[in-house]
C-alpha positions as protocol buffer text, in pm:
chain_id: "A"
residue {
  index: 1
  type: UNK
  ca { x: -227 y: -2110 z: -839 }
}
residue {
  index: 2
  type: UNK
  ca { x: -257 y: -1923 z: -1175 }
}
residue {
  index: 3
  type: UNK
  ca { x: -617 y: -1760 z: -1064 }
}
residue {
  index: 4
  type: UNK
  ca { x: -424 y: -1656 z: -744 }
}
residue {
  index: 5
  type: UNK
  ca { x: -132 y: -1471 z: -865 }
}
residue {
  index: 6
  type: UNK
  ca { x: -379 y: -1335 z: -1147 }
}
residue {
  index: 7
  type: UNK
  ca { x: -637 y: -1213 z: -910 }
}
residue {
  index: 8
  type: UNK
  ca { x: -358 y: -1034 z: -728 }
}
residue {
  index: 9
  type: UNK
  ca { x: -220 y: -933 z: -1004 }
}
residue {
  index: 10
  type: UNK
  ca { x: -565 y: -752 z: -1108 }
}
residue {
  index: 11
  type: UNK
  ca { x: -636 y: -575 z: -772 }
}
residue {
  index: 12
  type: UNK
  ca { x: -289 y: -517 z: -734 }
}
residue {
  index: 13
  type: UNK
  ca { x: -338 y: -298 z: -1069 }
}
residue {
  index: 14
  type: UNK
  ca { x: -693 y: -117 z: -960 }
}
residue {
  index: 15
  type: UNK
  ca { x: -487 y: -3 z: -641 }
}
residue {
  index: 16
  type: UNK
  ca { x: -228 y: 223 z: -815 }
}
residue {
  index: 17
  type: UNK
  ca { x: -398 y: 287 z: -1080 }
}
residue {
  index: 18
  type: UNK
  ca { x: -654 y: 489 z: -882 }
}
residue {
  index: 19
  type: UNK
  ca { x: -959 y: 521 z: -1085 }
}
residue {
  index: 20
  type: UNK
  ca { x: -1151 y: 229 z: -857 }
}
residue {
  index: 21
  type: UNK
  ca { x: -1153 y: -100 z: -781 }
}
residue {
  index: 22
  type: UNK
  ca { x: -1390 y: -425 z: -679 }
}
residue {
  index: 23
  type: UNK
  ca { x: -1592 y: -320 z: -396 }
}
residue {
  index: 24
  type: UNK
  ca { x: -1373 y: -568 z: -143 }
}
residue {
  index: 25
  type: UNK
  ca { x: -1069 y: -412 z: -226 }
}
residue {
  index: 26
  type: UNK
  ca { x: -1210 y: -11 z: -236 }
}
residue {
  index: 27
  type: UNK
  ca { x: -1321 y: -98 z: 90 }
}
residue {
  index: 28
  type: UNK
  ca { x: -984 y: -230 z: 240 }
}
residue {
  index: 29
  type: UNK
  ca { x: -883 y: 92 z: 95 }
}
residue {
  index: 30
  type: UNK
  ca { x: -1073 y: 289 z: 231 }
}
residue {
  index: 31
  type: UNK
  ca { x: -968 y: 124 z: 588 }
}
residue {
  index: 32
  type: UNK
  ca { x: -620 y: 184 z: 515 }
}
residue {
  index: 33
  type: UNK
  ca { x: -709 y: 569 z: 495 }
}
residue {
  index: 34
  type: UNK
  ca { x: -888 y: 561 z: 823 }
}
residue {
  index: 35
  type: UNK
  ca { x: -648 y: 331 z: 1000 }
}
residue {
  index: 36
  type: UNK
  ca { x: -312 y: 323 z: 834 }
}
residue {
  index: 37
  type: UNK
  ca { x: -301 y: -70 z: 844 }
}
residue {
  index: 38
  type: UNK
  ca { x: -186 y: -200 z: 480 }
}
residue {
  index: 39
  type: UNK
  ca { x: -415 y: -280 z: 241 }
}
residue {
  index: 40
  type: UNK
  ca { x: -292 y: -626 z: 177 }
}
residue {
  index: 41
  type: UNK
  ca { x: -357 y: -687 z: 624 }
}
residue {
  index: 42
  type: UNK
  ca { x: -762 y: -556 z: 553 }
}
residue {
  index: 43
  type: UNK
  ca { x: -804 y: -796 z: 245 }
}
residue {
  index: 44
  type: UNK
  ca { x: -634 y: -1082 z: 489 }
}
residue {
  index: 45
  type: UNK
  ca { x: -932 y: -970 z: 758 }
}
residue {
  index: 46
  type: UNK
  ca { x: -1189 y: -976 z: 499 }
}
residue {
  index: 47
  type: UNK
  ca { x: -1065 y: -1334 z: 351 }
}
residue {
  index: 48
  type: UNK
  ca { x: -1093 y: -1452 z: 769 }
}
residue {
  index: 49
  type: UNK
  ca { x: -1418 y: -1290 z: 789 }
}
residue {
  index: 50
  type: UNK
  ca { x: -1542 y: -1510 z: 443 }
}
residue {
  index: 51
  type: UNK
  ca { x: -1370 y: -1840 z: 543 }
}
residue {
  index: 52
  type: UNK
  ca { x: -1583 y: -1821 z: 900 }
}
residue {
  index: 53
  type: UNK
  ca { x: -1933 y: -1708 z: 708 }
}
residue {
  index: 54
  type: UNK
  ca { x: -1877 y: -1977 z: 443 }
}
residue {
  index: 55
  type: UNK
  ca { x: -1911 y: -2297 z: 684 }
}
residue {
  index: 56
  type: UNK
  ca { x: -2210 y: -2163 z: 805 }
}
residue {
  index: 57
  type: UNK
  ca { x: -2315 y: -2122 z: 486 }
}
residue {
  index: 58
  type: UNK
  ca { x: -2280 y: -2480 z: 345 }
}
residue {
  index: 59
  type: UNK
  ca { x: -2438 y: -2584 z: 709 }
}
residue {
  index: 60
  type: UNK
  ca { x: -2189 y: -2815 z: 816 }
}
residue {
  index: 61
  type: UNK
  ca { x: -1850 y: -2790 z: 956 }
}
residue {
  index: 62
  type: UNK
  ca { x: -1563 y: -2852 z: 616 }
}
residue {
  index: 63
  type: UNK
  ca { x: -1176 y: -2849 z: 770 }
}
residue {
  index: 64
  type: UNK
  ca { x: -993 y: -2920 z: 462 }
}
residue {
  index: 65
  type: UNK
  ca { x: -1214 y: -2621 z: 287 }
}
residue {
  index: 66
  type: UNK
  ca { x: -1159 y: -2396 z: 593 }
}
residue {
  index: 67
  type: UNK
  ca { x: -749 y: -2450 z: 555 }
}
residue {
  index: 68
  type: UNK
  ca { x: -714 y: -2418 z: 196 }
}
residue {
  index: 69
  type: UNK
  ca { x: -925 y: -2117 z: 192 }
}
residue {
  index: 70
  type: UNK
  ca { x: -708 y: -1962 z: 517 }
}
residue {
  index: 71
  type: UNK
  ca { x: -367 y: -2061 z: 298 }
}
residue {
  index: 72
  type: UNK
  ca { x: -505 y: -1898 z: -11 }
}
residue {
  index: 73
  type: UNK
  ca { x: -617 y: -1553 z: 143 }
}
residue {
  index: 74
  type: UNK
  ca { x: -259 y: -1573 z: 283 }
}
residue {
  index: 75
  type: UNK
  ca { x: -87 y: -1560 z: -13 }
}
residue {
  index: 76
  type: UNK
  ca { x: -364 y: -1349 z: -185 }
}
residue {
  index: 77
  type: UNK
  ca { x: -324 y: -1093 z: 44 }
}
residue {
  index: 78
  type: UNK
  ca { x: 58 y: -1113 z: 38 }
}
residue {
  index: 79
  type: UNK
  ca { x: 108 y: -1098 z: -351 }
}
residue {
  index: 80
  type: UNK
  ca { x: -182 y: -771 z: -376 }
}
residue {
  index: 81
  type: UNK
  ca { x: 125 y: -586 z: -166 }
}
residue {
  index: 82
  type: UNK
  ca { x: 376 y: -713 z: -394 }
}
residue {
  index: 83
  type: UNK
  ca { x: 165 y: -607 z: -721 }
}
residue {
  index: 84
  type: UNK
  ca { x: 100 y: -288 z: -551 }
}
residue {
  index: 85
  type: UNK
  ca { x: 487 y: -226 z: -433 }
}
residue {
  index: 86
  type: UNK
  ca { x: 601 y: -333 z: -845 }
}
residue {
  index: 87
  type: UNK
  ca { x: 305 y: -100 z: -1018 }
}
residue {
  index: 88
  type: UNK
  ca { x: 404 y: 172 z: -781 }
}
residue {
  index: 89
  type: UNK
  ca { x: 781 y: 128 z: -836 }
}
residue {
  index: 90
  type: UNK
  ca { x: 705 y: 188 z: -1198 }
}
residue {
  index: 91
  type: UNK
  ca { x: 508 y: 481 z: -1136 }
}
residue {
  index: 92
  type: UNK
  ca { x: 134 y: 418 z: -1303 }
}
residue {
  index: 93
  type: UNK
  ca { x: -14 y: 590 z: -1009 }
}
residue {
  index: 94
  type: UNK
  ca { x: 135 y: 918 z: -1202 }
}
residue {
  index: 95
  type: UNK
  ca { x: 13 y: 828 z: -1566 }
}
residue {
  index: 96
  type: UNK
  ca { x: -237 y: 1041 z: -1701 }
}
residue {
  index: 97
  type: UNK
  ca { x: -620 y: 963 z: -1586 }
}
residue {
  index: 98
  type: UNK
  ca { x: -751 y: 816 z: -1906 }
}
residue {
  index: 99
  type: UNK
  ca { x: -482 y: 549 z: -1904 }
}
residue {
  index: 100
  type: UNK
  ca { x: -557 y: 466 z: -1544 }
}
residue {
  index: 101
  type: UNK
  ca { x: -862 y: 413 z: -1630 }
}
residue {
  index: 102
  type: UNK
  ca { x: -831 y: 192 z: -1864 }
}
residue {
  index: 103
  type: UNK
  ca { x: -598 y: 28 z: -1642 }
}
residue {
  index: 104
  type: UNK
  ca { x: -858 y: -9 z: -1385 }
}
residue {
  index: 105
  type: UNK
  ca { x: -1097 y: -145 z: -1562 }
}
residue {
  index: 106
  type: UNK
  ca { x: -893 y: -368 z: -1711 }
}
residue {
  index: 107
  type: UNK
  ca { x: -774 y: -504 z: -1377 }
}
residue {
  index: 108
  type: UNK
  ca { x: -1155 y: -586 z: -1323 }
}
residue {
  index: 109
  type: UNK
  ca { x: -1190 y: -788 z: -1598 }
}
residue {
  index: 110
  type: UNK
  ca { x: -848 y: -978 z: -1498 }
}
residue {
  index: 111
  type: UNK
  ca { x: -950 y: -1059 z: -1169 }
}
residue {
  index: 112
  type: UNK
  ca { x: -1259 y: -1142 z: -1291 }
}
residue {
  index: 113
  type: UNK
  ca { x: -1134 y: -1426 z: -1562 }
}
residue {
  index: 114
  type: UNK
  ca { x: -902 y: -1554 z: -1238 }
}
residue {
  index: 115
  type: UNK
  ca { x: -1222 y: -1588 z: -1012 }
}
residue {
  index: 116
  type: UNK
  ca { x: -1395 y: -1800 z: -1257 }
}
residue {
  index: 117
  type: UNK
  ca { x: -1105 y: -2010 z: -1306 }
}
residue {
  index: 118
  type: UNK
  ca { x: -1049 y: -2092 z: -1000 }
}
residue {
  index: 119
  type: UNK
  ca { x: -1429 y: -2131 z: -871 }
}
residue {
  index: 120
  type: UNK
  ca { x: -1482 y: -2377 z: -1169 }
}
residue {
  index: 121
  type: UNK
  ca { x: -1206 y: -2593 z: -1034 }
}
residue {
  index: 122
  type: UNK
  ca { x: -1348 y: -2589 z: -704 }
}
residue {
  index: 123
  type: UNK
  ca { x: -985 y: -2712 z: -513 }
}
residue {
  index: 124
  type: UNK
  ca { x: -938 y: -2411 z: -312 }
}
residue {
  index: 125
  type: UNK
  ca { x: -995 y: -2052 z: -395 }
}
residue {
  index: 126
  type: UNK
  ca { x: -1013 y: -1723 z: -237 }
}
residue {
  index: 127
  type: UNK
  ca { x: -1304 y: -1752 z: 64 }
}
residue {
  index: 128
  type: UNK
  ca { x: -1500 y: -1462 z: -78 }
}
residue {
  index: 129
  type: UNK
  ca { x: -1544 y: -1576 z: -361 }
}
residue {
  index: 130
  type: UNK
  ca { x: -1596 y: -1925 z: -239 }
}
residue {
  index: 131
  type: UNK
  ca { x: -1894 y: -1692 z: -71 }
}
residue {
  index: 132
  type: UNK
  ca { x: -1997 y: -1584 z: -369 }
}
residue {
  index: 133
  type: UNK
  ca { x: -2007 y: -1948 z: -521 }
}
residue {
  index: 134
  type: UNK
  ca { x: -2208 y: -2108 z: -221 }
}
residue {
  index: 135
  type: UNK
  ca { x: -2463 y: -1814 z: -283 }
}
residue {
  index: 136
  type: UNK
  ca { x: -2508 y: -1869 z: -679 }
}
residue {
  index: 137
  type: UNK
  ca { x: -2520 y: -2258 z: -633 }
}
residue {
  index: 138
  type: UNK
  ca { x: -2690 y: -2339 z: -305 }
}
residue {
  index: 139
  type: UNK
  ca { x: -2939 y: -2070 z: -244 }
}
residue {
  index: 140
  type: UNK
  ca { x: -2965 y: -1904 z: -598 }
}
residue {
  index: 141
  type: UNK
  ca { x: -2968 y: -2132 z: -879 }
}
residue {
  index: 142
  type: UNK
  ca { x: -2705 y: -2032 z: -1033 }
}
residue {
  index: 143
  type: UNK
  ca { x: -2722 y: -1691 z: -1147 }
}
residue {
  index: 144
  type: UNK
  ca { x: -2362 y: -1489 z: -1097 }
}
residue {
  index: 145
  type: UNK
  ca { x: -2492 y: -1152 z: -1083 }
}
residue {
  index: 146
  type: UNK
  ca { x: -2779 y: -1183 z: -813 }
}
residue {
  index: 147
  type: UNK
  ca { x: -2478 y: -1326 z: -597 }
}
residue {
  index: 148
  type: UNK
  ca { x: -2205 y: -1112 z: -658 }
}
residue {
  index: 149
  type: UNK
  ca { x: -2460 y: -821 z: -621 }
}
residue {
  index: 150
  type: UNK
  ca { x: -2554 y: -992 z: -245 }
}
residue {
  index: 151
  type: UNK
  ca { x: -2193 y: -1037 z: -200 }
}
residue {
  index: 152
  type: UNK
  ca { x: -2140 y: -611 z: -218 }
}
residue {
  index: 153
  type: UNK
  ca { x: -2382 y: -558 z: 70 }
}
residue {
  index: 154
  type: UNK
  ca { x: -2077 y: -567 z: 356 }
}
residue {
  index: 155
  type: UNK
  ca { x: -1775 y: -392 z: 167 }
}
residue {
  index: 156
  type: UNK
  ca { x: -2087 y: -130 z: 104 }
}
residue {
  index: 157
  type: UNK
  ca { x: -2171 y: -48 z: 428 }
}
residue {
  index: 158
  type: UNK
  ca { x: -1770 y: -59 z: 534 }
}
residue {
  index: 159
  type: UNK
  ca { x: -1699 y: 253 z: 265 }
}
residue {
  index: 160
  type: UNK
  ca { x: -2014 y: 436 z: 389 }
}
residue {
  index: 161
  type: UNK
  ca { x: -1907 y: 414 z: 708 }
}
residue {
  index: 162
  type: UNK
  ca { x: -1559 y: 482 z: 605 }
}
residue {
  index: 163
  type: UNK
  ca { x: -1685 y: 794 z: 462 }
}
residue {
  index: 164
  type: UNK
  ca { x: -1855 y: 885 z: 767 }
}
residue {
  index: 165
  type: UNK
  ca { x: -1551 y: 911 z: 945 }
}
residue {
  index: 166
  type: UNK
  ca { x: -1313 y: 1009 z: 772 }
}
residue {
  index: 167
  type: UNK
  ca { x: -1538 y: 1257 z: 493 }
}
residue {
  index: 168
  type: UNK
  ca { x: -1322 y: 1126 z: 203 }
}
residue {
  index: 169
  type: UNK
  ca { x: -1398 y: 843 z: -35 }
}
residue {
  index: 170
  type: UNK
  ca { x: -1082 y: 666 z: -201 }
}
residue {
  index: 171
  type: UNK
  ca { x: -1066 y: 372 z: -458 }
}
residue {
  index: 172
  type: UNK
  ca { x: -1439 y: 440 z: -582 }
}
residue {
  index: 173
  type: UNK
  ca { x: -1447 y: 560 z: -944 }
}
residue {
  index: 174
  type: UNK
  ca { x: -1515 y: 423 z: -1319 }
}
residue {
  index: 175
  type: UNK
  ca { x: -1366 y: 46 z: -1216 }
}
residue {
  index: 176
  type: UNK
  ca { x: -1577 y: 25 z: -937 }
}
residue {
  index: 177
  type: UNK
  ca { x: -1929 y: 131 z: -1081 }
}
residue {
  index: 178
  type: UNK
  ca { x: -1830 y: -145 z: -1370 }
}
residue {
  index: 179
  type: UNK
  ca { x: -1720 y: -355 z: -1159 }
}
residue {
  index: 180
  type: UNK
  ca { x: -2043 y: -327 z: -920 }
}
residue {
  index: 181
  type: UNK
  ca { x: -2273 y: -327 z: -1254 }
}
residue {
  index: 182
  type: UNK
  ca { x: -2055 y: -644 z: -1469 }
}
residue {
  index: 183
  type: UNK
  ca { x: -1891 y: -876 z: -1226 }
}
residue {
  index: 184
  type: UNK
  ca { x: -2100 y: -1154 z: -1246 }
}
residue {
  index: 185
  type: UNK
  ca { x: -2165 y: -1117 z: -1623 }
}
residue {
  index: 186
  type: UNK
  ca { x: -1776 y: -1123 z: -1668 }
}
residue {
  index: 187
  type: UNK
  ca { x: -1748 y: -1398 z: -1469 }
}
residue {
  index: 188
  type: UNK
  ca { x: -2014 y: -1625 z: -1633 }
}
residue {
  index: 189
  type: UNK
  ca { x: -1864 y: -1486 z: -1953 }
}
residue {
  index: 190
  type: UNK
  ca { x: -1564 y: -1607 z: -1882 }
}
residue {
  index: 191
  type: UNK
  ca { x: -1730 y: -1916 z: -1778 }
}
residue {
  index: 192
  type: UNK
  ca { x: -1779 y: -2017 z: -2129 }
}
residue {
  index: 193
  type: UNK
  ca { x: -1468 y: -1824 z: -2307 }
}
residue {
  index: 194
  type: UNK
  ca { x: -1234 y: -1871 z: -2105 }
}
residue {
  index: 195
  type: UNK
  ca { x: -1099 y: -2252 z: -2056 }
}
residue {
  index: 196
  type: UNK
  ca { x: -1442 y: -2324 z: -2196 }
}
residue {
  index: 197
  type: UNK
  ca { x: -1373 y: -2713 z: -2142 }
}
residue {
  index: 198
  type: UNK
  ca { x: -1339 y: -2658 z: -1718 }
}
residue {
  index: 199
  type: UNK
  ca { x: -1615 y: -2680 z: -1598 }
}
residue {
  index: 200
  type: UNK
  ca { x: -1796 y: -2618 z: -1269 }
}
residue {
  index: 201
  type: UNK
  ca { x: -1702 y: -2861 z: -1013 }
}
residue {
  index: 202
  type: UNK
  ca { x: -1889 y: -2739 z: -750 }
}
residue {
  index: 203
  type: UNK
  ca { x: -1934 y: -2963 z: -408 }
}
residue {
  index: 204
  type: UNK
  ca { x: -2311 y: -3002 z: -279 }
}
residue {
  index: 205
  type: UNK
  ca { x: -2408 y: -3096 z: 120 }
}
residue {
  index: 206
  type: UNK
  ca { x: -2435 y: -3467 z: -12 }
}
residue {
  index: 207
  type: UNK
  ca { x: -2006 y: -3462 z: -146 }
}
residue {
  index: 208
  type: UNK
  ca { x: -2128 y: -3519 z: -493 }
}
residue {
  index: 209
  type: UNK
  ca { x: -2045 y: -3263 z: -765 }
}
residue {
  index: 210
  type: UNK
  ca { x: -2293 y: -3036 z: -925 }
}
C-alpha cells in the first residue's frame, strides 16, 4: 500500500510540475491532449492493457494475480488524479522552471523507490510494472534496465503517434530523458538501499520463489 500511494504520489508530481514524466504517464498525457479523457482514465487503460499481456507472459492463466493487479491499477489510477488535483491546488504548475524541474525529476526517483518496493514484495503491484518484473526475471536474467528499456517500446510509439496527430508534444522534457536513461538503475539501486533486507520474492512457472 505504501509503494501505491508513493508511486502516485510521484507521477502525480511529474504531471504538474511539467518538465516530463515516465514514459507511461507522458504518454497518457499526451492522450489526454488528443482526447480530453483524464489522465488518471488512460493510466487505468494502460494498467488493463498490462494485467492482460502479463498472463500471457508467465504462460499460464494466474486469477488471484490478474485481480490484485486490476484492484491496484484502480486505486493507482484514482490517487494520480488526487495528487494531480492537490499539486495543482497549490499551484507548482506556476513555479519557476528550474524548480519544476527539480520537482520532476525528483518525482522519478520517488516512483522509482515505490516500484522496487513493491516488486520485491511480490503481493500485488501495479501490472506494468509486474510487466516489467516478468521481463527482467523470466526472459532476461535479471537485469532492470534491458527491461524497463523493452517496457518503453508501446508508450513510445503512443506519443509519436500522439504527435502525429495532434503536432504538439506534452509531458516530454528533462524527467523523461532521465527517466528513459536511469529507471532501471534507480530501481536496482534502490534494490539494495532502500529496505535493503526485502528482498525479491519473485514467483517462477513452478510456484516456488526465486
Amino acid at each position: 500500500m505504501i509503494g501505491l500511494v508513493v508511486n502516485a504520489f510521484g507521477n502525480g508530481l511529474c504531471v504538474v510540475a511539467g518538465v516530463g514524466s515516465g514514459l507511461w504517464t507522458a504518454a497518457a498525457v499526451n492522450l489526454n491532449a488528443l482526447s480530453g479523457l483524464s489522465v488518471g482514465g488512460f493510466l487505468f487503460i494502460f494498467g488493463m492493457f498490462n494485467t492482460i499481456t502479463n498472463q500471457f507472459l508467465i504462460r499460464r492463466v494466474d486469477i488471484p494475480r490478474f485481480i490484485g493487479e486490476v484492484v491496484f491499477v484502480l486505486f493507482f489510477s484514482y490517487f494520480v488524479n488526487i495528487f494531480v488535483n492537490i499539486f495543482t491546488f497549490f499551484g507548482i504548475n506556476t513555479w519557476p522552471w528550474l524548480i519544476r524541474a527539480v520537482l520532476s525529476v525528483l518525482g522519478v526517483v520517488i516512483f522509482c523507490i515505490a516500484i522496487s518496493i513493491y516488486q520485491r514484495a511480490n503481493i500485488f503491484m501495479h501490472p506494468n510494472d509486474d510487466t516489467t518484473n516478468i521481463l527482467r526475471f523470466m526472459y532476461l536474467r535479471g537485469n532492470a534496465t534491458k527491461s524497463q528499456l523493452l517496457d518503453f517500446i508501446p508508450p513510445i510509439t503512443i506519443i509519436i503517434v500522439c504527435v502525429i496527430l495532434t503536432r504538439q508534444i506534452y509531458a516530454i522534457n528533462i524527467a523523461t530523458v532521465f527517466s528513459f536513461l536511469f529507471n532501471g538503475t534507480l530501481i536496482e539501486h534502490a534494490d539494495q538501499w532502500v529496505m535493503p533486507k526485502l528482498v525479491h520474492n519473485f514467483k517462477i512457472k513452478t510456484g516456488e520463489s526465486d
